[in-house]
C-alpha positions, 0 to 999 in steps of 0.5 A, a space after each residue: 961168480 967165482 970159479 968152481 975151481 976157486 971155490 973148492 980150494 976156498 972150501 976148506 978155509 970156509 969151513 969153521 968149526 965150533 969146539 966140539 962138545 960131548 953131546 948125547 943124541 937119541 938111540 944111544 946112551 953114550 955121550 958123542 963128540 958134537 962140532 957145528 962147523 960153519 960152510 958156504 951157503 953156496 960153494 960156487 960163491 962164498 959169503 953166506 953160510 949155514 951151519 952143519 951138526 956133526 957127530 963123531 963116535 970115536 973108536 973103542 980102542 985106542 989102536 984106532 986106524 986113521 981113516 974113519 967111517 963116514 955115514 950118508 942117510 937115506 930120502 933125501 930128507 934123513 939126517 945122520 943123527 937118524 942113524 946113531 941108534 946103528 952105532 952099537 949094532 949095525 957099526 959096532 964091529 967097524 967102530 971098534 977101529 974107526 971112528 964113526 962121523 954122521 953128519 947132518 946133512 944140510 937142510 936136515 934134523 940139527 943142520 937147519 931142517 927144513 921142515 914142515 909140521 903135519 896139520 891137525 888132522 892130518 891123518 883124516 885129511 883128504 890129498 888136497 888138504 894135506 897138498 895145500 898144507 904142504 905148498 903153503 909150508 914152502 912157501 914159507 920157508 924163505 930159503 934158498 932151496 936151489 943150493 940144496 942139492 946133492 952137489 953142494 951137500 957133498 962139498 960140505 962133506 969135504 969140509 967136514 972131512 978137512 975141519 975134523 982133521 981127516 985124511 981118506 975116508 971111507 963112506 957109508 951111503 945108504 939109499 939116496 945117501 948112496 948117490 951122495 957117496 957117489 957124487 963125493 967120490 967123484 968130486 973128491 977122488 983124492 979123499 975116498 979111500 972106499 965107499 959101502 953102498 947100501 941100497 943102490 941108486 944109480 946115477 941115471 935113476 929117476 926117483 919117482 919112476 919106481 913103479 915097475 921095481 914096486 910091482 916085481 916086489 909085489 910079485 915076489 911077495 904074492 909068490 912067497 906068500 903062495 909058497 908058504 903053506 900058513 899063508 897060502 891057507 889063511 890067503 888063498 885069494 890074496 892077488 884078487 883080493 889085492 886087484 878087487 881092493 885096487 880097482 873099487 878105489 880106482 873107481 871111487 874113494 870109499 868113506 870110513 867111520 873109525 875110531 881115533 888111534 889116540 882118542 876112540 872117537 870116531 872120526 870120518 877117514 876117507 880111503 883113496 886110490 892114492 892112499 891105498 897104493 902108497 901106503 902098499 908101497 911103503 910097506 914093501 920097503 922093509 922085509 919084515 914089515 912086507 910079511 904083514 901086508 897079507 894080512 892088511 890086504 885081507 882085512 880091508 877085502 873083508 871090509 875090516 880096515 882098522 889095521 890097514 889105517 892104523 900102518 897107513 897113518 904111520 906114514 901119512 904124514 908128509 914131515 913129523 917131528 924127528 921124521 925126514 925134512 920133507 922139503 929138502 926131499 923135495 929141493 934135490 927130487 924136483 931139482 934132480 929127477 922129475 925134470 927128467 921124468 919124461 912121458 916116454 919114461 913114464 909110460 914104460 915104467 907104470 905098464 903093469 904095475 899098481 902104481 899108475 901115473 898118478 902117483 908117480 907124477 904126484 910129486 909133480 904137484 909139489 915140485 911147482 911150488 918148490 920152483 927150483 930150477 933144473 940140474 942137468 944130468 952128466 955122464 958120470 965118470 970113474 970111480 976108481 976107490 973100491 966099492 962093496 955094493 949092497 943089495 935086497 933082492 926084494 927092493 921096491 926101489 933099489 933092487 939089484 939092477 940098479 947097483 949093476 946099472 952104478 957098477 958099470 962106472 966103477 973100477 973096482 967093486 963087488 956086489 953082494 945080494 941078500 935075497 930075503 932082504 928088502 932096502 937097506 940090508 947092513 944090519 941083517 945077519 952077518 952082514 956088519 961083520 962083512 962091513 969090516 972086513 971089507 973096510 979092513 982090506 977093500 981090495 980083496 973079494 969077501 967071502 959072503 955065503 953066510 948072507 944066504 943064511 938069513 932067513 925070511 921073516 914069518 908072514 903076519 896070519 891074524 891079529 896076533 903078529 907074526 908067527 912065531 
């Protein structure tokens, strides 16, 4: 096996780029400058290769500055092609001097997704159908999803980077792809010139234990809920209600006879414990869509489900079309996190929270089929290149403690905290002008009051939406 050594000065000879071509991708009407850049399947052993699909937004104006931004997705599993719809709004004032690169990392969206299509019915599907789908999927990948890790995915960065031409670059790294920007910075120290870390994950973070985070969201959402005169009249019994619901499907799923969203006819839906507190979960990840979740609870207390199916089915599946490659997801968790998801872990972080052993462990079942091995955990080192951390005070899953956990192995950073943001907060208010500024000088501390002036999204009351 050759040296990593050798294989990193190896890299950039690799790297083969096809001509870029003018492209036009979904969320933007604009055309794109398009590369697919050929690069070791394994770094650590050069001969096979896949190929990557990069993206580059050029700079509005010709006075562009030479280092560009550099756009990490989240999941894992998302692409950077996800994120183009960012570009005239969240990025518009850093692209009016920067060029913009989103790069489909590898094993995601035009980078050779690996994907897995949701069955037929896979909205009525029980857990162990829609396990036994996805283990079926895996298995017939035929691919090596050992090197589809964190690690590798960040020297395929460096060889982006050094194909198109660039000097330093600044990143951009929301939720996982904060720990992707992470990962680069410490591979390639020479090549970062700053990084904007959204989201937070911290370098000793367990993925799946995200319970005690989850239930601190919860907490906050039932105390604002409590704090606002309409909620807390239309919802006077929400936490019980809540708890009621939680303990009647701990007990026993309850079966439902519903009528298709897309056909009206009626159709069999089984509601377990499972579905029930992921889709709860999943809801709480976004600021606006968390002020719905009275109203849901609600309604399934009085035995009305509709509404609590029609959101759960949004996130039901375990991969869609356009959606996030489940497996990939799944190459870098069971390779990086669940080996370290230890009983002792475990039982601290599910004390008192809704979601129990079950779901954090769920994962578990799909990580044997994945069969990759282990990645040890490494204390990690210094980064030295300015950092802004970005946080939502209402995090289910990268609140505020887990970028003051990242800040500890950094030399220079400011943390920023929106408190009525929820995870990923760069598009909310005055934020994407703070981006700018802080990429125009990232040495100097930014003035960031203005965030305390986004306000809280309006609770949803009935099935109207939202408050005005």
């Amino acid at each position: 096996m050759r040296s990593p050594l050798l294989a990193l000065m190896l890299a950039p000879v690799l790297a083969m780029a096809q001509p870029g071509k003018d492209c036009h991708l979904p969320g933007t009407e604009e055309s794109l400058k398009c590369v697919r850049l050929a690069v070791p399947l394994d770094h650590h052993a050069p001969g096979a290769t896949l190929t990557l699909h990069v993206a580059v937004a050029s700079a509005l104006r010709e006075t562009a500055r030479r280092d560009p931004l550099f756009l990490l997705a989240g999941g894992p599993g998302e692409a950077g092609s996800d994120l183009v719809p960012l570009l005239n709004s969240t990025f518009r004032k850093v692209r009016a001097t920067r060029d913009i690169v989103l790069i489909d990392q590898r094993g995601t969206g035009l980078s050779g997704k690996l994907d897995c299509k949701p069955g037929k019915n896979s909205e009525t599907a029980t857990e162990d159908e829609l396990l036994a789908e996805t283990r079926s999927c895996i298995q017939g990948l035929n691919k090596p999803l050992n090197l589809y890790t964190t690690e590798q995915a960040a020297r395929d960065i460096e060889a982006v980077r050094g194909a198109l031409g660039y000097g330093r670059i600044n990143l951009w790294g929301g939720s996982y792809g904060s720990r992707l920007a992470q990962a680069y910075a410490r591979l390639f120290p020479g090549s970062v010139r700053s990084l904007v870390l959204d989201g937070v994950a911290a370098p000793d973070q367990v993925v799946p234990a995200g319970a005690h985070d989850a239930q601190a969201a919860l907490e906050a959402l039932f105390r604002q809920c409590g704090n606002d005169t309409a909620c807390a009249s239309a919802f006077p019994g929400l936490r019980s209600e809540f708890d009621a619901l939680a303990a009647r499907l701990a007990k026993s799923p309850q079966s439902l006879t519903l009528p298709d969203p897309r056909t009206a006819e009626s159709s069999k839906v089984q509601m377990t414990s499972m579905r029930f507190l992921g889709t709860v979960h999943n809801i709480l990840y976004s600021q606006s869509d968390s002020r719905r979740l009275p109203f849901l609870i609600h309604s399934a207390y009085q035995d009305r489900w509709q509404p609590f199916i029609a959101r759960s089915n949004v996130s039901r599946d375990f991969a869609s079309d356009g959606g996030p490659a489940m497996p990939l997801h799944l190459a870098v968790v069971c390779a990086e996190d669940y080996p370290r998801l230890t009983p002792q872990l475990l039982e601290e972080d599910t004390k008192g929270s809704f979601l129990g052993a079950p779901q954090i462990t769920r994962i578990g079942k799909m990580c044997e089929s994945m069969a990759v091995p282990a990645v040890p955990y490494q204390e990690p080192s210094t980064i030295t290149a300015p950092v802004l951390l970005l946080s939502g005070a209402l995090d289910p899953v990268t609140p505020p403690r887990r970028a003051e956990a990242a800040r500890k192995y950094m030399k220079h950073a400011q943390h920023l905290i929106v408190k009525n943001g929820g995870h990923i907060v760069s598009p909310l208010g005055c934020a994407p002008r703070l981006l700018r500024t802080f990429l125009d000088q990232p040495a100097e501390p930014l003035k960031a009051d203005c965030l305390n002036e986004i306000p809280a999204p309006t609770f949803q009351l009935n099935s109207a939406g939202p408050q005005p």
